[in-house]
C-alpha positions in Angstrom: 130.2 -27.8 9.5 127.6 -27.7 6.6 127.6 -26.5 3.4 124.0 -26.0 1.9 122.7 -24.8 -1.6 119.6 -24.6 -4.2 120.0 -26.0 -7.8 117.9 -27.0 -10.4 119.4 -30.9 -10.2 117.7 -33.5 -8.4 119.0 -36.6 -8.2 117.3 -38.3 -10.5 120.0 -35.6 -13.0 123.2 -35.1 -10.7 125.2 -36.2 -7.9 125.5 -33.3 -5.4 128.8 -32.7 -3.6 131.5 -30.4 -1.7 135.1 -30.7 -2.5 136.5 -29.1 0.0 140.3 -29.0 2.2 143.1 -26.7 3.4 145.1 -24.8 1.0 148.0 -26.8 -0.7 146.2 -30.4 0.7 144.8 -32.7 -1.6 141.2 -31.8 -1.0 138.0 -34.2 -0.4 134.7 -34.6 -2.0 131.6 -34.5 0.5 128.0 -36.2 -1.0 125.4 -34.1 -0.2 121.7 -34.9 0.9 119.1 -33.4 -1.1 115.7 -32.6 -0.3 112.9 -30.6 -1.9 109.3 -29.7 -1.1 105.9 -29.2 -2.5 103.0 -27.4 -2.5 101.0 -29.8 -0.4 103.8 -29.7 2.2 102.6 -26.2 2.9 99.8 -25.2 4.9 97.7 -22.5 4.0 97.3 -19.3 1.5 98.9 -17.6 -0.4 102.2 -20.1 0.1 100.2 -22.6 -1.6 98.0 -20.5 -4.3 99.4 -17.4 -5.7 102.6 -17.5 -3.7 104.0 -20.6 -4.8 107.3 -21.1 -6.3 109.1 -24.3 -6.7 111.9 -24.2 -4.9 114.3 -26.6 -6.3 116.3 -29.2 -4.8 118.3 -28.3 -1.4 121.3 -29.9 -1.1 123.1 -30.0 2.4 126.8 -31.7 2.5 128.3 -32.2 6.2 132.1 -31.5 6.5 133.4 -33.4 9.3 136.5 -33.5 11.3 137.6 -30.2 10.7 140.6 -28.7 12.4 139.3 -25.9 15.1 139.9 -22.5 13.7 141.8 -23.5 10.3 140.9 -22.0 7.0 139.3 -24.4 4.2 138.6 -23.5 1.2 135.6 -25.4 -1.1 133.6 -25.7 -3.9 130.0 -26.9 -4.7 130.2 -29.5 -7.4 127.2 -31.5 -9.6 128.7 -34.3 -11.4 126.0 -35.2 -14.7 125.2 -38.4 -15.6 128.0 -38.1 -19.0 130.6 -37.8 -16.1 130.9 -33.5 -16.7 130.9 -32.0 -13.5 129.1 -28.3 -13.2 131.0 -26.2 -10.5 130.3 -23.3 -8.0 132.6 -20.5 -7.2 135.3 -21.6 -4.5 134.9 -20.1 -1.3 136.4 -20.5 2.1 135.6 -20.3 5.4 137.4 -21.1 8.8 136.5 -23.8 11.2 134.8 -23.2 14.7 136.6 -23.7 17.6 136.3 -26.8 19.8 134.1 -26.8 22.7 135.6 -25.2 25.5 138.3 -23.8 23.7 139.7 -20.2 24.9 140.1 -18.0 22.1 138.7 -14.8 20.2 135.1 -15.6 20.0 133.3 -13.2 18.0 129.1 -13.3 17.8 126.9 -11.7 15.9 123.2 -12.0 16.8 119.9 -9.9 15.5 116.6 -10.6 14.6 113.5 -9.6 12.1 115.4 -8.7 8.9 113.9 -9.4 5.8 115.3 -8.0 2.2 114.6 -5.4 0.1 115.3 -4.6 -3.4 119.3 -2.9 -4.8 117.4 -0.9 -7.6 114.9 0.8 -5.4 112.2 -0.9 -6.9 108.8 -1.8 -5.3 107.7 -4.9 -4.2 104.6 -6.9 -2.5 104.8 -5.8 1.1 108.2 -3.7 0.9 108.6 -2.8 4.4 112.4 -3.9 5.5 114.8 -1.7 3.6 117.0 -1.3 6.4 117.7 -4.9 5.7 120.7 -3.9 3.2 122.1 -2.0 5.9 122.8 -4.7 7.9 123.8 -7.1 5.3 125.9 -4.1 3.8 127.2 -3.7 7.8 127.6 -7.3 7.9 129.8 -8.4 4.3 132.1 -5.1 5.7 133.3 -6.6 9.3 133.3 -10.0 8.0 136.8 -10.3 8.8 135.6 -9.8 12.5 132.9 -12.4 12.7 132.9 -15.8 13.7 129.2 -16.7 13.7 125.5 -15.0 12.9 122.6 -16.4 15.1 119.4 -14.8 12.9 117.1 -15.1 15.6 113.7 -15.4 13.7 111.3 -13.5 10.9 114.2 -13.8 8.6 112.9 -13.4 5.2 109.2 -12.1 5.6 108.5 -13.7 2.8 105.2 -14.2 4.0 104.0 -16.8 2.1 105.9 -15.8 -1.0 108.1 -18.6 -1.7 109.8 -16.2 -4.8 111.0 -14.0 -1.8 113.0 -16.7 -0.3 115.5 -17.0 -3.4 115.9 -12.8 -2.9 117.3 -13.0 0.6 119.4 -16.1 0.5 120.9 -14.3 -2.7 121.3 -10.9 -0.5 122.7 -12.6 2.4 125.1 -15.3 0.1 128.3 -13.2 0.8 127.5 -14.1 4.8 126.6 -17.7 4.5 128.8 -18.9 2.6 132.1 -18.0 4.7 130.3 -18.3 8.4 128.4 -20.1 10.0 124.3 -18.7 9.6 122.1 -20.0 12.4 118.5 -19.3 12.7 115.5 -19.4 15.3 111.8 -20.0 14.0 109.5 -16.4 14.2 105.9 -16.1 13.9 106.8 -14.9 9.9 108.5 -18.2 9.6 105.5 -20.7 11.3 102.5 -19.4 12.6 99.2 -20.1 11.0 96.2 -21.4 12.0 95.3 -24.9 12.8 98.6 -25.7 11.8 100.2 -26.8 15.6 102.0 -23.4 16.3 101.7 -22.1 19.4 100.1 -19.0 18.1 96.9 -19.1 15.4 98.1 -15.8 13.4 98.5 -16.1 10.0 101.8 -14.5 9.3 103.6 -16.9 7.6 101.5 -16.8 4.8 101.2 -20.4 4.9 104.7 -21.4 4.9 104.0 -23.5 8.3 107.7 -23.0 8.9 108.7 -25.4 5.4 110.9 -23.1 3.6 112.6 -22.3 6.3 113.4 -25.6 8.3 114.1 -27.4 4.7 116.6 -24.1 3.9 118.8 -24.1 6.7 119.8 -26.6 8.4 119.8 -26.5 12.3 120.7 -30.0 14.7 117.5 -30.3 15.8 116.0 -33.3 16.6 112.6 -33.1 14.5 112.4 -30.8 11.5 109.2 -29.1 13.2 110.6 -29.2 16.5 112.8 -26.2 15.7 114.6 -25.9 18.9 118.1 -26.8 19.7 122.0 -26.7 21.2 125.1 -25.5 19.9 128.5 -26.0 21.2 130.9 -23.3 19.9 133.9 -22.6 21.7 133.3 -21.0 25.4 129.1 -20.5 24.7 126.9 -23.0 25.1 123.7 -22.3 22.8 120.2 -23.1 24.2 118.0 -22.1 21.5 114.0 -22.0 21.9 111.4 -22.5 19.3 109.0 -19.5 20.4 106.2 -20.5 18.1 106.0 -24.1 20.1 104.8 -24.7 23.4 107.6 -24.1 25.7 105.4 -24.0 28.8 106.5 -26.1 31.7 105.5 -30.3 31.4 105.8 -29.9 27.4 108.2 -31.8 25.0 110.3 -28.2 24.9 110.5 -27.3 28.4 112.2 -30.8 29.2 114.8 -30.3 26.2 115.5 -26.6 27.8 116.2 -28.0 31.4 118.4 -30.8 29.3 120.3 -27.9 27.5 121.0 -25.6 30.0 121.8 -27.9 32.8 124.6 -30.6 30.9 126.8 -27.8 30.1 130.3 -28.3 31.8 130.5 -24.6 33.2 134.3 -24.4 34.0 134.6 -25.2 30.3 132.5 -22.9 29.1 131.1 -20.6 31.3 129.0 -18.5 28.9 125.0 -20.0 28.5 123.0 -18.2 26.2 119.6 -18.3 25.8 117.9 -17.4 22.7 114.4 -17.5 21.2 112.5 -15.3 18.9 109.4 -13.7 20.8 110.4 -12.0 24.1 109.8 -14.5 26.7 111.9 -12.7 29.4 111.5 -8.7 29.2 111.1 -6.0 26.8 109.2 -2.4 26.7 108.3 -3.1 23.6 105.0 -0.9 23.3 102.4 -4.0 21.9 103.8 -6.0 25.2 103.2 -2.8 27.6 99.4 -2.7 26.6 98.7 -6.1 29.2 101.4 -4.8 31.3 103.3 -8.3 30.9 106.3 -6.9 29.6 106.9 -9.8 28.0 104.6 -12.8 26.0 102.3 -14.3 28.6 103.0 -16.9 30.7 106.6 -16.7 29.6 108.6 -15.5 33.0 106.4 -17.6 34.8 107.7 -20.7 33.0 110.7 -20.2 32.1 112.5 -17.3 34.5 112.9 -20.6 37.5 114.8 -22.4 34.5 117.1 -19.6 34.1 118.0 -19.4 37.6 118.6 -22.7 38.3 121.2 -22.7 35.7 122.4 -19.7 36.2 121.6 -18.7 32.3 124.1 -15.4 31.8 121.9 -13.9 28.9 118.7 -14.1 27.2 118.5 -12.5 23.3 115.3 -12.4 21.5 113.7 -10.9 18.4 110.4 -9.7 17.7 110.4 -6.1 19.3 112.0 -4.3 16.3 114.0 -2.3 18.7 117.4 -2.7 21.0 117.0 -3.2 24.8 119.2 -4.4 27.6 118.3 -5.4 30.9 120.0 -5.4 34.2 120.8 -8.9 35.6 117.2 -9.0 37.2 115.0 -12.1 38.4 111.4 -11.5 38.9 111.5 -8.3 38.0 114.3 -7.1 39.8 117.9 -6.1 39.8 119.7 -8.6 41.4 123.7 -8.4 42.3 125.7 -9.0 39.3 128.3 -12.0 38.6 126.4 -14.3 41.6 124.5 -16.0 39.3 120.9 -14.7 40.6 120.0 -13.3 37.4 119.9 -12.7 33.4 120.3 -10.1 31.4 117.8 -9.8 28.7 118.6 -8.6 25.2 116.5 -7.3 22.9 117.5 -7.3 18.8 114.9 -7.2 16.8 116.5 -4.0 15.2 117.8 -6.5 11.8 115.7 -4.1 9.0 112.2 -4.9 9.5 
């Protein structure tokens, strides 16, 4: 488990850390990494003219050896340089089941939300104000919630760095009691010249920065924003739709790794998850070239799903809910034989 926050403290000024531990135990103190980034670590305007916001320093401490599905409770902590120590509020959160074990499992996964302003005031580019509903929807059930995946085009800050520090205030009351795991989106790391996949310009300039340096995902590069999570009976695979994912790349060979080491009887469900539609989707921009889905992307990938018999596919992008059929190659297939995925459209998150 990680624990990651913003201050105004780099290390230079404070020592970062979690104290954290089970009610009535003596609790531990976690150091913390920290990291920050600046404005020739973006790629492009306006994240690096007008847009620009210092960030701060990020600081990510790693909680280890956690009992599965125990409640800890912790605190962020900065201890100065005259030995005071500035603290956080405490908060809690309970610790994810082991790998294969059987128990309640309870997922939440969307896409494309974005924030929007309490007061009903306007901003630069105000178009997600359904975004409150589902953070609103969200703090309510948290009691029912084990885990958020927030599939991609999370903040639409666009190249607004300012717009960052809104939503990771609006969404606080999540992220800091579950786990809060994200995909890359086109708002996130598309721009041109910049290695993305895709040469749009919509994030801003960001190049993906803000929020690969915000959340922290086990990835194996920073850029290379793909990766797998164990979490109780799922196994994770998720895709980096803004990289090349194409068959012979660097992310094709880590999806055939992903899906095809999970041990099955353990935990049977494999999920696939990226942020563009790469499997199918009405969506109506996709229906124009009658692909159904990004180019290129069944023909690459929908083998790889069959092999491994992946059980569903979720993506963002399409800012809508659809659900397929088991189908392969465009067809129904028999359900519970393994022969095909349901795909699962959720870009519906307030954009």
């Amino acid at each position: 488990m990680t624990v990651t926050w913003t201050s105004g403290y780099g290390i230079s000024e404070a020592h970062p850390f979690v104290e954290w531990g089970m009610k009535g135990s003596h609790p531990v103190h976690a150091p913390a990494d920290t990291v920050t980034f600046g404005r020739e670590s973006l790629c492009g305007e306006p994240a690096r003219s007008v847009g620009w916001r210092d960030p701060g320093f990020i600081h990510t401490a790693f909680l280890k050896n956690l009992s599965p599905e125990k409640e800890y409770y912790y605190k962020i902590g900065h201890t100065l340089h005259d030995g005071k120590v500035v603290w956080g509020k405490p908060k809690s959160f309970r610790a994810p089941p082991y790998p294969g074990q059987k128990s309640l499992q309870r997922v939440v996964i969307f896409g494309d939300m974005g924030k929007d302003e309490r007061d009903g005031s306007n901003e630069y580019q105000n178009y997600q104000p359904a975004s409150l509903n589902t953070t609103d929807a969200l703090i309510r059930d948290l009691d029912n919630t084990d885990i958020v995946f927030h599939i991609g085009d999370i903040s639409y800050a666009n190249g607004y760095l300012s717009q960052w520090d809104q939503f990771t205030q609006q969404v606080e009351p999540i992220t800091s009691r579950v786990p809060y795991m994200i995909a890359s989106g086109n708002h996130e790391r598309d721009f041109p010249n910049s290695g993305s996949l895709y040469n749009g310009t919509d994030s801003g300039g960001e190049c993906g920065v803000p929020a690969e340096t915000m959340y922290y995902a086990p990835t194996e590069k920073r850029d290379n924003f793909w990766y797998s999570m164990d979490y109780g009976m799922f196994r994770f695979c998720v895709a980096d739709s803004e990289h090349d994912w194409r068959e012979g790349t660097e992310q094709y060979r880590f999806l055939d790794r992903c899906l095809g080491t999970v041990d099955r009887a353990k935990q049977p469900w494999l999920v696939f998850i990226a942020h563009r539609v790469l499997g199918y989707s009405s969506g109506f921009f996709y229906g124009f070239d009658g692909a159904f889905a990004e180019p290129m992307a069944r023909q690459s990938l929908e083998g790889l799903w069959r092999r491994h018999r992946v059980d569903v596919a979720f993506y963002g992008h399409v800012h809508q809910y659809e659900r397929t059929c088991p189908v392969y190659e465009e067809r129904c297939v028999p359900d519970g034989h393994g022969q095909g995925t349901v795909h699962v459209v959720v870009g519906g998150g307030g954009s």
